[in-house]
PAVO-468753 format. One record per residue (C-alpha): x, y, z; residue in one letter. Coordinates in Angstrom, 3 decimals, padded with zeros to 6 digits. Example, Ala and Ser with C-alpha at 12.3 -4.5 7.8 and 13.67 -1.06 7.14 Angstrom:
PT         u         v         w  resn
PT   012.300  -004.500   007.800     a
PT   013.670  -001.060   007.140     s
***
This chain:
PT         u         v         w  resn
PT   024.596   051.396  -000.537     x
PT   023.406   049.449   002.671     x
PT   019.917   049.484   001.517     x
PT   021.118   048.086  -001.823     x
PT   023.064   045.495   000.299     x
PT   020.265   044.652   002.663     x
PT   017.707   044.385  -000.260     x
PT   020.032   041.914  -002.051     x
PT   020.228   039.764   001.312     x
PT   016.003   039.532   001.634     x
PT   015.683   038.971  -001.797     x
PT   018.624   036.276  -001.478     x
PT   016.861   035.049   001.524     x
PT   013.347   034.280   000.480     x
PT   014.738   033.036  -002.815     x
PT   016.663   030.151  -000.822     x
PT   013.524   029.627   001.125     x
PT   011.187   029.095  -001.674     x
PT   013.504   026.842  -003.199     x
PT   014.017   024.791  -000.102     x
PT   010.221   024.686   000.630     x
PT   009.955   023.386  -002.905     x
PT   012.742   020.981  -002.325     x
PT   011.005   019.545   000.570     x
PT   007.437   019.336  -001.455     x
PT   009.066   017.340  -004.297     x
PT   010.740   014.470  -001.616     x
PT   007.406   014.475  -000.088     x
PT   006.099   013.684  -003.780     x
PT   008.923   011.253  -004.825     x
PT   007.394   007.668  -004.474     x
PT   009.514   004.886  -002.474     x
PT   010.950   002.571  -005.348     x
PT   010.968  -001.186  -004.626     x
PT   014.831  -001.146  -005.072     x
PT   014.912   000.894  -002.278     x
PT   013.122  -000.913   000.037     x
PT   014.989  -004.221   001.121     x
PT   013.373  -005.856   004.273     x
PT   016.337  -008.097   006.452     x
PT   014.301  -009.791   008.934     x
PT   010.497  -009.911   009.124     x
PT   008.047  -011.299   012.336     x
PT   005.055  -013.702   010.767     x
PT   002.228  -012.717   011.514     x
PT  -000.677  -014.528   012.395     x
PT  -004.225  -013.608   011.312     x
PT  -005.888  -011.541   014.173     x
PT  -008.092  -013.873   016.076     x
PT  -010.703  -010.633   016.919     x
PT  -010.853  -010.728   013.337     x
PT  -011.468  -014.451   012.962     x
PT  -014.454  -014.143   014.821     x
PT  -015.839  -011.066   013.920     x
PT  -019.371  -011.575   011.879     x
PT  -018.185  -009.142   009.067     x
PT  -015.348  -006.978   007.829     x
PT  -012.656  -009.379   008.744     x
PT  -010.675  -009.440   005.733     x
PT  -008.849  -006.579   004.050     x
PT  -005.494  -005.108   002.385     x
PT  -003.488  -002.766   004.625     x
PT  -000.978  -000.249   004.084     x
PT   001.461   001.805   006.436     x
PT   004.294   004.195   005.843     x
PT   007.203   002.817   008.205     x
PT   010.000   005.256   009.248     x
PT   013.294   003.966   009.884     x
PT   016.833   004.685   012.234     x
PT   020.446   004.424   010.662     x
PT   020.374   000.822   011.600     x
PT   016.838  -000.104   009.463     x
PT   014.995  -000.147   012.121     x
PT   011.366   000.373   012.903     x
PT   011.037   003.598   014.651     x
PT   007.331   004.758   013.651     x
PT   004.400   003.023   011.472     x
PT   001.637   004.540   010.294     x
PT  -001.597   003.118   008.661     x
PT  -002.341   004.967   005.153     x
PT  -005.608   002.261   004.754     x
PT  -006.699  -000.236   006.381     x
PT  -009.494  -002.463   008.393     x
PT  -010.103  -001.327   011.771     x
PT  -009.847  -004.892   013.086     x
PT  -006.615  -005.734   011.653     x
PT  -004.510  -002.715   011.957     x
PT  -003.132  -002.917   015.709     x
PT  -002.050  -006.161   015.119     x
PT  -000.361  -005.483   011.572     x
PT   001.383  -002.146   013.330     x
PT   002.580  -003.930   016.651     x
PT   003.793  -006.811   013.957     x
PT   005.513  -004.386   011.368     x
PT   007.575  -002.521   014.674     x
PT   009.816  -005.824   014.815     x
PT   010.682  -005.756   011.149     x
PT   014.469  -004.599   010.393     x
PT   015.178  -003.046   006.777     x
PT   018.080  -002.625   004.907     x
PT   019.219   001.202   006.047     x
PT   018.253   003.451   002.541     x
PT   018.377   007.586   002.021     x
PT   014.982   008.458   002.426     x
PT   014.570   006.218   006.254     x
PT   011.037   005.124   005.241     x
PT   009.594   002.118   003.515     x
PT   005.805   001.199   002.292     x
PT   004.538  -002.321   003.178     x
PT   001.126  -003.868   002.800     x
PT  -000.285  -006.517   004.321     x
PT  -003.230  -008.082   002.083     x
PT  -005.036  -010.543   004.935     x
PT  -007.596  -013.057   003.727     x
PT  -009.566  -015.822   005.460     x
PT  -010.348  -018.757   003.077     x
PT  -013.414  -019.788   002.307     x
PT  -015.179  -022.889   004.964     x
PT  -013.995  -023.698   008.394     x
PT  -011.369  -025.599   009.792     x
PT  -011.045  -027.163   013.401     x
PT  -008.573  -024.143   015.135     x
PT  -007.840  -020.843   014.182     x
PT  -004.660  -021.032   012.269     x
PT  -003.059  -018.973   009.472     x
PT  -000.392  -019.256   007.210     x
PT   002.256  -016.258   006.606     x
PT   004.622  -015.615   003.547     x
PT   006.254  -012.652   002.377     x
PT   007.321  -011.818  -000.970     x
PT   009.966  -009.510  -001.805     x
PT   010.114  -006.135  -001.629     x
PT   007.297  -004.985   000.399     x
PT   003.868  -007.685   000.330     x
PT   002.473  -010.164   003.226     x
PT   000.026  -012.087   002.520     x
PT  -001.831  -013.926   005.622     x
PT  -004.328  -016.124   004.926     x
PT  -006.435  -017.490   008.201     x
PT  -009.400  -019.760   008.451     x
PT  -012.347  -019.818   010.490     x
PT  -012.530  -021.858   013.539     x
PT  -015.276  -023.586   014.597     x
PT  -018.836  -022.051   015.333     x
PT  -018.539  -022.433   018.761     x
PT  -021.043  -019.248   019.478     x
PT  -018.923  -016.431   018.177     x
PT  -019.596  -013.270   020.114     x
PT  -020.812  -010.509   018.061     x
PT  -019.788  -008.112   020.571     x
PT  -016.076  -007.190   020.082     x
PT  -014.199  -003.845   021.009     x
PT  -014.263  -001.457   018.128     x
PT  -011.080   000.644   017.759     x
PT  -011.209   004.463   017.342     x
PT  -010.980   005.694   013.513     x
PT  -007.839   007.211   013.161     x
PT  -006.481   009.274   010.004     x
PT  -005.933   006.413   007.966     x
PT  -008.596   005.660   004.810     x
PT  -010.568   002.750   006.309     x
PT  -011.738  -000.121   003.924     x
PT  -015.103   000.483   004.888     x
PT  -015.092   003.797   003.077     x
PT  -013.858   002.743  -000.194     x
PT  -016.836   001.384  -002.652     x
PT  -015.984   000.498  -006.112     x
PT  -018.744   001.618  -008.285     x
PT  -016.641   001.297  -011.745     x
PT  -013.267  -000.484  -012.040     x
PT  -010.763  -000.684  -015.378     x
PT  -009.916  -004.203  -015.654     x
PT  -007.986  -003.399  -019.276     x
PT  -004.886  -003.129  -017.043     x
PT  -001.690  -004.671  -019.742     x
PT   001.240  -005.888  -017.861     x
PT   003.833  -003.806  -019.310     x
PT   005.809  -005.588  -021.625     x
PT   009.273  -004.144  -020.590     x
PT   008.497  -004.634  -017.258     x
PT   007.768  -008.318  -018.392     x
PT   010.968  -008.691  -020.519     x
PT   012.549  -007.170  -017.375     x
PT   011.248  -009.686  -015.143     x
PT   009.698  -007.150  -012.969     x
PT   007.403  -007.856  -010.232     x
PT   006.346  -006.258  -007.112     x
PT   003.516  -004.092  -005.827     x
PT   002.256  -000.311  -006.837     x
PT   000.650   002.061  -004.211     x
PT  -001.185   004.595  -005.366     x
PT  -003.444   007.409  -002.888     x
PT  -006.356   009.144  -005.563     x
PT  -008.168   012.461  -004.362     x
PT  -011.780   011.867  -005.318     x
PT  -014.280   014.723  -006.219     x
PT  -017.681   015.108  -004.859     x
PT  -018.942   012.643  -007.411     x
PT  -016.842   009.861  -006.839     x
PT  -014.233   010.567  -009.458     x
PT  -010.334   010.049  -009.864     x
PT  -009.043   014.228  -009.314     x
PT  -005.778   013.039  -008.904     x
PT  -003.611   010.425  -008.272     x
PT  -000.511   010.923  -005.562     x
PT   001.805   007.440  -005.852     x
PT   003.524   006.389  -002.692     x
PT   005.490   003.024  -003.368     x
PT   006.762   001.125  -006.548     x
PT   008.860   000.758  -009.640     x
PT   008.422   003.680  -012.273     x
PT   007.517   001.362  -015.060     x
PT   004.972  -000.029  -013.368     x
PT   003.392   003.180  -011.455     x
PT   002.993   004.530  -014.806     x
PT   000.596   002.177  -016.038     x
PT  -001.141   001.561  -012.749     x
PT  -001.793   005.951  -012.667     x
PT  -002.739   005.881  -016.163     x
PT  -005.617   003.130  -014.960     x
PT  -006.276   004.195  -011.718     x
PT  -007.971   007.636  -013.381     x
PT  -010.654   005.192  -015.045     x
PT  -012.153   004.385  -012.142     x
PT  -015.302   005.318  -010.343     x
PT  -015.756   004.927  -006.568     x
PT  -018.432   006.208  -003.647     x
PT  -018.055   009.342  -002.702     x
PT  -016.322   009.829   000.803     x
PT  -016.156   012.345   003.490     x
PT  -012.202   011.645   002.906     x
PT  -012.565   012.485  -000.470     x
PT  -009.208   009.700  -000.453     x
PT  -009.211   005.934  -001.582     x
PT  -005.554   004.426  -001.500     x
PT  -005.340   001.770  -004.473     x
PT  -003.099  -001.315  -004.689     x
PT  -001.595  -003.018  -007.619     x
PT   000.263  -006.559  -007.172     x
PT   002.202  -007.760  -010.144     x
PT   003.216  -011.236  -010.944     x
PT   004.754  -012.873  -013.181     x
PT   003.629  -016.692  -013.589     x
PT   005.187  -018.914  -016.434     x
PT   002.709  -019.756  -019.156     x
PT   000.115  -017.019  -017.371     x
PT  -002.111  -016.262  -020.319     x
PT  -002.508  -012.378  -018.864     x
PT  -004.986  -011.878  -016.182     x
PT  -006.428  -008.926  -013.998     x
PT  -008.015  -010.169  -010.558     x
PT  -009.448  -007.131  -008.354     x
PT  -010.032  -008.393  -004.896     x
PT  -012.727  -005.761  -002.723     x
PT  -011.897  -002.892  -001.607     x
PT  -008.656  -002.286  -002.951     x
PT  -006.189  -005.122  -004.546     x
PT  -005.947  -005.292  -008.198     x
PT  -003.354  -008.312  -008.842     x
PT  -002.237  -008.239  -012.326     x
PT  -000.644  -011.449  -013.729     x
PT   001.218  -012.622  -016.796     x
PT   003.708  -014.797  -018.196     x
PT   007.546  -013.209  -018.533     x
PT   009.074  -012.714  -022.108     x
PT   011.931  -015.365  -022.632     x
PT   015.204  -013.697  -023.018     x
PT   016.687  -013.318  -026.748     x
PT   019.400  -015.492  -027.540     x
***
């Protein structure tokens, strides 16, 4: 009778514990919805001036996994992709940012940092943020006053750095969805893809964004084609936008930004 009893109990036991390790894979699965993620107060940020004057590689789209306190604020940041140059400056940026408190204590944000095209007389930058989770810096160059081409390089990390991600084939036959469009829905998709040896989509893992629109964006992302890498990991970004009287347009900015526009459906009487 005890050995019944005690058999029950370890069979009980490990039972509970599968389940509960399985629990735990499937939140670790379950992307972060742009509902959830409502930032409060945000620090502009302006464009890194190492980056300004760096001879190459000074641009890029970055993306960190933020964990959060009861209050919504910034207790950890980590980079998921990123530039080298530009990622100490995004992380010490994104630690001042307070969130609106949500179940899962974590957010996604990206920070897509361009520097437009000709030079201008200082090195300025203009910062805006648009709802739930994008910043967009744009900087210029300053003047060629004999920029140094030696500059401290920062220690790779575990992130997926933009210089490993090569775009050999891209799907630009990316629709906006059309409920998504009737919904007015806008806001940005981040997917991470496992590549095989040869370059390939194996899988696709999404980490932040609204359902409708991560289903199109993973049904995509498996066209492409990229460079092999010894990560075997390329993490893909999808900006949509709704413009009035937008014909429908895909843009795909290197390495990573595909920014899909289109006009919204007017409303039924």
């Amino acid at each position: 009778m005890h050995a019944k009893i005690l058999l029950v109990l370890v069979l009980t036991s490990f039972t509970a514990g599968r389940m509960s390790a399985q629990g735990e894979r499937q939140v670790q699965t379950v992307p972060i919805g742009d509902r959830e993620t409502r930032v409060l107060e945000f620090d502009e940020l302006k464009y890194p001036l190492i980056a300004q004057y760096a001879p190459s590689e000074s641009e890029g789209v970055e993306v960190f996994r933020v964990k959060l306190d009861d209050q919504g604020r910034v207790v950890e940041a980590e980079p998921l992709s990123g530039n080298d140059l530009l990622i100490p400056d995004c992380l010490a940026n994104l630690k001042k940012w307070h969130f609106q408190p949500n179940a899962k204590k974590t957010a996604i944000i990206v920070y897509d940092l361009r520097v437009s095209p000709g030079e201008c007389h200082s090195a300025s930058s203009v910062f805006s943020f648009r709802q739930p989770n994008l910043a967009v810096v744009t900087g210029c160059f300053p003047l060629d006053l004999g920029r140094t081409s030696e500059f401290a390089r920062l220690q790779r990390s575990h992130f997926v750095s933009n210089s490993d991600i090569r775009v050999i084939h891209l799907s630009n036959q990316l629709k906006y969805p059309s409920l998504a469009r009737q919904a007015r829905d806008e806001g940005v998709v981040v997917l991470e893809l496992t590549l095989n040896d040869k370059g390939a989509v194996a899988n696709v893992l999404p980490l932040s964004g609204l359902p409708i629109l991560i289903e199109a964006c993973s049904a995509n992302a498996k066209n492409w084609q990229f460079q092999a890498n010894s990560e075997r990991t390329v993490v893909l970004v999808y900006n949509f936008s709704l413009v009035i009287d937008d014909p429908g347009q895909v843009f795909f900015q290197p390495p990573n930004l595909v920014t899909i526009t289109n006009s919204p459906i007017p409303a039924q009487p």
